[in-house]
C-alpha positions, -999 to +999 in steps of 0.1 A: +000+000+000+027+023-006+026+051-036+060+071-040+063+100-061+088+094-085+084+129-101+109+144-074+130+116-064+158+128-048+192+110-051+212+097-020+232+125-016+205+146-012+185+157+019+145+147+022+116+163+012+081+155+025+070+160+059+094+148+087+089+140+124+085+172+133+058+184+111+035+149+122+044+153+153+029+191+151+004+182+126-011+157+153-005+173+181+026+146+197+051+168+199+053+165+236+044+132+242+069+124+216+100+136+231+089+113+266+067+082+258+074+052+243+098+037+260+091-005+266+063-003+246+074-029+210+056-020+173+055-047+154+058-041+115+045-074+094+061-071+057+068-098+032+099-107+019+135-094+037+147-058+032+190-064+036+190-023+040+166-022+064+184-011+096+210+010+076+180+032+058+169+031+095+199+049+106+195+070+078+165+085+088+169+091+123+205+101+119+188+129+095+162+141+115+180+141+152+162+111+164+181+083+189+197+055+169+175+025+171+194-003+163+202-040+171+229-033+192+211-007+213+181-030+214+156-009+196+157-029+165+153-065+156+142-083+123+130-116+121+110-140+102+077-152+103+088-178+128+105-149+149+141-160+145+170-136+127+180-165+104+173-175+079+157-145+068+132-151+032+143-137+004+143-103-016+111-087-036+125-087-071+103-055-081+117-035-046+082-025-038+084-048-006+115-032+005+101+006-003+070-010+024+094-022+051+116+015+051+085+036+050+073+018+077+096+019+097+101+056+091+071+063+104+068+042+137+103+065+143+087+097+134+054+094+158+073+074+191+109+081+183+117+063+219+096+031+209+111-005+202+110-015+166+101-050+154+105-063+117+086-093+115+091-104+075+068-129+060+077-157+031+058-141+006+027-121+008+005-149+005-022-147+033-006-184+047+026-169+055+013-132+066-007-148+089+016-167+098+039-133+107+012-119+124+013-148+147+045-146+158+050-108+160+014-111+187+028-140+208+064-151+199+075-116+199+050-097+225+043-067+202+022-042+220+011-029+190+012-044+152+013-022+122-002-039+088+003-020+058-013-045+034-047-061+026-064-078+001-092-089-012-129-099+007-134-141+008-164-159+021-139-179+043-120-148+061-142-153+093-121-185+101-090-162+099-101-138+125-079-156+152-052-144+137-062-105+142-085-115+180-057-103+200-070-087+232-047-058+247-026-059+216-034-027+189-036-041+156-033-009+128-046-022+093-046+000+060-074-001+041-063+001+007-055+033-018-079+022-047-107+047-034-142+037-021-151-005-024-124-017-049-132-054-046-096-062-048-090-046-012-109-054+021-097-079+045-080-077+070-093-038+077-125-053+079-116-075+110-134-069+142-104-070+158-082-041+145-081-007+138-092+002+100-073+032+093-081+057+062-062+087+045-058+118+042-048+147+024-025+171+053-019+209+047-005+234+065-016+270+057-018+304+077+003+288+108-026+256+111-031+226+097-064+206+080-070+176+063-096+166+038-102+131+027-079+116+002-093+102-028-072+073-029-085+065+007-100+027+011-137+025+026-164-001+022-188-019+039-177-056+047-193-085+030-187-112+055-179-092+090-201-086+117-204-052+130-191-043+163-210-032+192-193+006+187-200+009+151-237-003+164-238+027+185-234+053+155-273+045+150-297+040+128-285+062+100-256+042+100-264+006+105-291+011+083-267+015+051-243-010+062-254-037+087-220-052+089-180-038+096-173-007+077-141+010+071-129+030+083-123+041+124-095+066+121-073+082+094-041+099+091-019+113+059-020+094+029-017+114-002+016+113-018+008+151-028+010+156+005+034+129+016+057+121+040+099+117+040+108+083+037+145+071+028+150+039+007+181+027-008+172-007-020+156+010-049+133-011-078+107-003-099+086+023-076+108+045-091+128+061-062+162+055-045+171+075-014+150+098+000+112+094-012+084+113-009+058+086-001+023+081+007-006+056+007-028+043+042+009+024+041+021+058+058-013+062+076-011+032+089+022+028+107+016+063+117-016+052+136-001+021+152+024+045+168+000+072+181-015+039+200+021+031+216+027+069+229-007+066+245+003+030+258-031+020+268-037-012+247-037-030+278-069-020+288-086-010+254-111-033+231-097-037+200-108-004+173-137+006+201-119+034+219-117+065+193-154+060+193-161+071+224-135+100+225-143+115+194-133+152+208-099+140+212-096+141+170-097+162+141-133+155+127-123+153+087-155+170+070-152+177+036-136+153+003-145+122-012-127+088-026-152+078-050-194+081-063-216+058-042-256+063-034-249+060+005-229+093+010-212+087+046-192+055+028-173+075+004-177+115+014-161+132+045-192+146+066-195+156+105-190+125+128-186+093+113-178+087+074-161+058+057-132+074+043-117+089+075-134+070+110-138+091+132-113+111+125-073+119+126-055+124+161-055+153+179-030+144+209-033+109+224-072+114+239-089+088+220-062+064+217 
């Protein structure tokens, strides 16, 4: 789920473009509990396929932008595979796009809790089998506090039986849901588990000294073929559940438009057209960004599952306006007041609903 721009690629030498850890920070009001929390609390990043560069890009980032090194050495880092072990690690995604994932994941779990513990966990292959299989190991093997999933797929009649996988009380589970627009068939599951957060994007701006977000068009939404709907999407009412009696996407959203996008630094390079730093976007940036916000609060102890933004709604930036597609049920694909597919409940505003 991760779009780079490939108009401005920058080359190595060069410094980043994009917003960095200061500007999300601001944009989201973290800056504070940035600097201080974090600390004990592990994000878990599930990719497929290995990224050799990953803790050198790493170093890259945070060098650039004044974080802490987070490495294996200093204990802030470790990569593994789906059976949580450093070796043997699977192999490389021939096209790059993998890797591009992996960095700009990782960049933005640094960005958000620059004191938090960063785990790597890389699938096989990004077949469902050995995803799952990742998820697994980061929730139990590896004690993740929180999991960040920049990935989904396609609805099936069979995903039910693969909810264990994502029912993982007092761990946050982050899921992107997809950056094809309202109901693309060939995105869905696992954002439409019960059991996670669906997270949405956004387009972020910052003009006369404030920022603002409107709903990015590439933005996943949809109502779920096969998931029940949780009690707190119950409680929206009538006009809601009415639509859509089942799970709908999304809960929460964060930046996503690669118009807008982030600084992300990649040197593995392959056919998304950038090597170095990146401008990069996609609910692949939302997502991570999202999973992080959840370990500065470090509440996920005590929280039930995607529920708690729900019920703390004036703890977020209520996205109003924008659209990612046409659809005759306006709240699934069109920002309004309160609820709306596109963008949850809205985008954090400090740590209150998280």
């Amino acid at each position: 789920m991760t779009w780079l721009r490939s108009d401005i690629a920058r080359p190595l030498s060069s410094g980043p473009a994009g917003y960095g850890p200061t500007d999300l920070q601001a944009a989201y009001g973290l800056a504070g509990a940035s600097s201080v929390n974090g600390t004990g609390q592990i994000v878990a990043i599930v990719d497929a396929y290995d990224d050799p560069r990953a803790e050198g890009d790493l170093a890259a980032y945070r060098s650039t932008f004044a974080l802490p090194a987070c490495t294996t050495a200093n204990g802030c880092f470790l990569k593994v595979n789906q059976s949580g072990i450093s070796a043997p690690l699977p192999g490389t995604d021939s096209t790059g796009g993998w890797e591009a994932e992996e960095s700009l994941d990782v960049d933005m779990v640094s960005a958000v809790c620059p004191n938090c513990r960063i785990l790597l966990v890389e699938a096989n292959s990004p077949n469902n089998s050995d995803l799952y299989t990742a998820e697994d190991t980061a929730a139990v093997t590896c004690s993740a506090n929180e999991i960040s999933d920049s990935w989904n797929g396609n609805e099936y009649a069979s995903e039910t039986g693969d909810e264990v996988h994502f029912n993982r009380p007092g761990i946050m589970i982050a899921v992107a849901s997809g950056d094809s627009g309202y109901d693309n068939p060939n995105e869905g599951y696992p954002a439409t588990s019960q059991y996670v957060t669906a997270v949405g994007g956004t387009t972020l701006a910052f003009n006369a000294g404030s920022w603002s977000e409107t709903v990015w068009q590439g933005s996943g939404s949809r109502c779920s073929l096969y998931i029940a709907q949780p009690s707190w999407q119950k409680s929206l009412g009538s006009a809601y559940t009415s639509v859509c009696g089942k799970r709908i996407d999304n809960d929460v959203a964060a930046v996503a438009d690669p118009n807008t996008g982030v600084a992300s630094y990649d040197s593995f390079g392959g056919a998304k057209g950038c090597v170095g730093w990146c401008i990069a976007g996609g609910t692949s940036a939302s997502t991570p960004i999202i999973a992080a916000v959840y370990a500065l609060a470090g509440n996920g102890g005590s929280l039930t599952y995607g529920s708690f933004p729900y019920s703390h709604k004036a703890s977020l930036r209520d996205v109003t306006s924008g659209s990612n597609g046409s659809c005759s049920n306006s709240f699934l694909c069109t920002a309004k007041a309160g609820y709306d597919g596109p963008t949850g409940v809205g985008t954090p505003a400090g740590l209150g609903a998280f």
